[in-house]
N, C-alpha and C positions, 0 to 999 in steps of 0.2 A: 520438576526441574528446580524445585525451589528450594530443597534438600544439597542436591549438587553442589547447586550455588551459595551458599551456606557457609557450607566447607572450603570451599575454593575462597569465598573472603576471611573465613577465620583464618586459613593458612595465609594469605598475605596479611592482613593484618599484624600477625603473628612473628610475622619474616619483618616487619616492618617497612612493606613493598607499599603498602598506604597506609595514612593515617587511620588511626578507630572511629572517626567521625564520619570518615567516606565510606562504611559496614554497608549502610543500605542502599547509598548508591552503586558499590560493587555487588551486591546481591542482586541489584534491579539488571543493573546491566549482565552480569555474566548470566542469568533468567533468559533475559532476551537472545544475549548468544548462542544457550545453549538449546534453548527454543527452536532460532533459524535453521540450528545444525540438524535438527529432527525433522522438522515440515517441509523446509525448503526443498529440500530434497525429494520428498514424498509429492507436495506441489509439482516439484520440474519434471518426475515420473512420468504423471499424469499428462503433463505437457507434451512429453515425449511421444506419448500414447498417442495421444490425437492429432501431434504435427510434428516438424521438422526440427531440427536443433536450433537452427539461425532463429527461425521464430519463436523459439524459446526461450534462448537467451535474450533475446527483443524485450519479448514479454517481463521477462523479471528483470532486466534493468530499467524497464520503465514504470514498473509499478511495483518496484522498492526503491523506488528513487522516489515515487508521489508519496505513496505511505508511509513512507519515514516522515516529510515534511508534515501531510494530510491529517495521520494520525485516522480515527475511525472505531471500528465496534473492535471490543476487546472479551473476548468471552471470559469466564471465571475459572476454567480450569484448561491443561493443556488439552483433554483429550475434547473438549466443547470445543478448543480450537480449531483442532484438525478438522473434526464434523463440520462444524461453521463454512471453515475456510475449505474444504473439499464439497460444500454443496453448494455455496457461491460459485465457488470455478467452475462445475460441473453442470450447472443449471444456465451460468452464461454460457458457457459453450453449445448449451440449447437451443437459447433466446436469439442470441447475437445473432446466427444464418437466418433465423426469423426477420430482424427489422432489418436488414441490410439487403433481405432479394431481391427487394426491388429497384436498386440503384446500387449496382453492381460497381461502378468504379467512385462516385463520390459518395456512397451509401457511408463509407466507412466512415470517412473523413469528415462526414455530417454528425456522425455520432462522437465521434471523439471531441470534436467541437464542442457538441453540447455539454458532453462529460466534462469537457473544461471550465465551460459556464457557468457548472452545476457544483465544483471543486470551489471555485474563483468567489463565488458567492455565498456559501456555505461554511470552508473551511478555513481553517483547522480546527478540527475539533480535539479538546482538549479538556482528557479523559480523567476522573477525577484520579484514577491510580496511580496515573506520571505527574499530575498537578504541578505543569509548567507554568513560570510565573510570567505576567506581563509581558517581562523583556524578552523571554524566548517564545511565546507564542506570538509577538510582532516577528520576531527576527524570522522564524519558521513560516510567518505568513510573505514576509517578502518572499524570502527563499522561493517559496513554493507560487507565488506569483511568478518571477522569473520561468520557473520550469514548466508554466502553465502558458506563458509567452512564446516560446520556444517551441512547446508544442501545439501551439495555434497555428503560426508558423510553417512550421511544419505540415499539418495536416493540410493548410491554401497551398500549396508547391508541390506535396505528395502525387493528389491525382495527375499531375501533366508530365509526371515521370513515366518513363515504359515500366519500369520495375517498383511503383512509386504504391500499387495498389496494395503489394504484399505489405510493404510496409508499414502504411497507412493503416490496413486493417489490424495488422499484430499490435500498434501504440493504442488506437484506440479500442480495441479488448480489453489492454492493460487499464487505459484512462478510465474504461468502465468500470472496471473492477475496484480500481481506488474509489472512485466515487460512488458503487454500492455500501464501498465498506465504510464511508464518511458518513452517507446518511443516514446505513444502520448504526455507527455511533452515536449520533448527534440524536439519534429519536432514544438511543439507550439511557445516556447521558441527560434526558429532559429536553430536548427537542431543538428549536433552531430559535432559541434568544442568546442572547450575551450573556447570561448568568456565567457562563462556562469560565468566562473571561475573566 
């Protein structure tokens, strides 16, 4: 992707759509664009496969809404991505009916909890390749407090819904997943000190 994105900044560049100083942050981000437009899709397939739409869509607005903030393991080429990110999703979708049979309606909302706990304390992790400075890794860390409130929240009110289970269980999947993908950064990255910072 990093080819694509290249071209697509030299031509604005070029257009004079941005300045020449902004090259590698338009290369970085239209990468990431052009990234999502490949996995995401391939991701939400997979999603497909094994459930409904609604929980789908659940799923990936809740955890490209952490991940974006959380940030997490970044592999070194696209196709390590896919693999990564396809044996993450495909190994929770393992686990997860594992630790939740036993507590079938707050099982969920017990995990997503913790996933919160586990995000809340940890992240953001901040990955030497985007090398956010101070003021955006506070700002993203609020942020992502906020949405980790939200879904605490949420998960204490979920179970005493009638419909509250489905729910519950599709955000905290997601919450799980962002905070797999946080501590595999953070241990990629050199582990869980401040240095990051």
């Amino acid at each position: 992707m990093l080819h694509p994105a290249q071209k697509i900044a030299s031509f604005f560049v070029a257009k004079k759509l941005i300045p020449a100083q902004d090259y590698e942050w338009a290369v970085y981000g239209l990468q990431r664009r052009l990234l999502a437009a490949v996995f995401y899709p391939i991701l939400f397939l997979i999603g497909l496969l094994v459930s409904d739409v609604y929980s789908t869509v659940l799923f990936f607005v809740v955890f490209t809404s952490l991940r974006h903030r959380v940030g997490g393991h970044h592999a070194g080429s696209a196709i390590r991505c896919l693999i990564n990110s396809s044996l993450i999703v495909l190994c929770g979708l393992f686990l997860y009916p594992q630790i939740t049979a036993e507590w079938p309606v707050v099982g969920h909302s017990l995990v997503g909890m913790i996933a919160c706990l586990v995000i809340g304390l940890a992240g953001p992790c901040n990955d030497p390749h985007i090398a956010m400075t101070p003021a955006e890794l506070d700002r993203n860390r609020k942020r992502m407090m906020w949405e980790l409130l939200v879904l605490a929240v949420a998960f204490s009110v979920l179970p005493l819904l009638p419909w509250g289970v489905w729910l519950s269980k599709t955000a905290a999947a997601a919450v799980t997943l962002a905070a797999s993908m946080l501590i595999a950064g953070k241990i990629q990255n050199g582990g869980f000190t401040h240095e990051q910072e």
